[in-house]
C-alpha positions in Angstrom: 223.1 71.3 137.3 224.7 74.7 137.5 221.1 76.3 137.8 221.3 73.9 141.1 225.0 75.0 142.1 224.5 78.6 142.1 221.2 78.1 144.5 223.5 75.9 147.3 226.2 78.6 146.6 223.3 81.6 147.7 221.8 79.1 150.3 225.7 79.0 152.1 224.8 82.4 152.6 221.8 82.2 154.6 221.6 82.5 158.7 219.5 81.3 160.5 217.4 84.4 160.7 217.1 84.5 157.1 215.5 81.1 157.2 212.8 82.1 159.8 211.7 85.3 157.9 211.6 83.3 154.4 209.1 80.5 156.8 207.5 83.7 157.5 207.2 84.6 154.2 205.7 81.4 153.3 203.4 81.3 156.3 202.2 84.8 155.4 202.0 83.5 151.6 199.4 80.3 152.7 197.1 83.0 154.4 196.4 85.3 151.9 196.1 81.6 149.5 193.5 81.1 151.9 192.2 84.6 152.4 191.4 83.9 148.5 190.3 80.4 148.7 188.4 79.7 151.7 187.1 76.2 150.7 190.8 75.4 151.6 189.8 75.9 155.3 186.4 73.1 155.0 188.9 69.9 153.8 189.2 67.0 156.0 191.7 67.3 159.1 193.7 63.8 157.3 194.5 66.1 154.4 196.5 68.2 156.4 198.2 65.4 158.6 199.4 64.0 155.4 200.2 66.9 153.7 202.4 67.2 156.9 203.8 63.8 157.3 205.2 63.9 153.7 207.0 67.2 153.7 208.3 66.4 156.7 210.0 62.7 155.7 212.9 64.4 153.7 214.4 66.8 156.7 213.7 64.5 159.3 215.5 61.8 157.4 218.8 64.0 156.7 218.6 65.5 160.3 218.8 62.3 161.7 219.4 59.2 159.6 221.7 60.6 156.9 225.6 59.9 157.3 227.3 63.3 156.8 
């Protein structure tokens, strides 16, 4: 647990402009995955709606359903 504690502590830190340059980040990180694995680009369009449906149950469920 304290491995988890000191991450929500640094996280606490974070503006919102932080969190759009580490989406960057990522989003830069998935093209040069698929610069280096191009068969990524020939799956099926459903692998991608459900690759986006499920990461997006979690946040949508504590954005709106959640009790604070």
């Amino acid at each position: 647990m304290r491995i988890i504690s000191f991450f929500n502590q640094r996280l606490k830190l974070f503006t919102i402009f932080d969190i759009k340059l580490a989406q960057l980040a990522a989003m830069f990180v998935l093209i040069v995955l698929i610069k280096f694995i191009p068969q990524i680009i020939t799956l099926n369009i459903w692998w991608y709606v459900a690759g986006c449906i499920l990461s997006a149950i979690r946040p949508l469920y504590v954005m709106f359903l959640k009790k604070a």
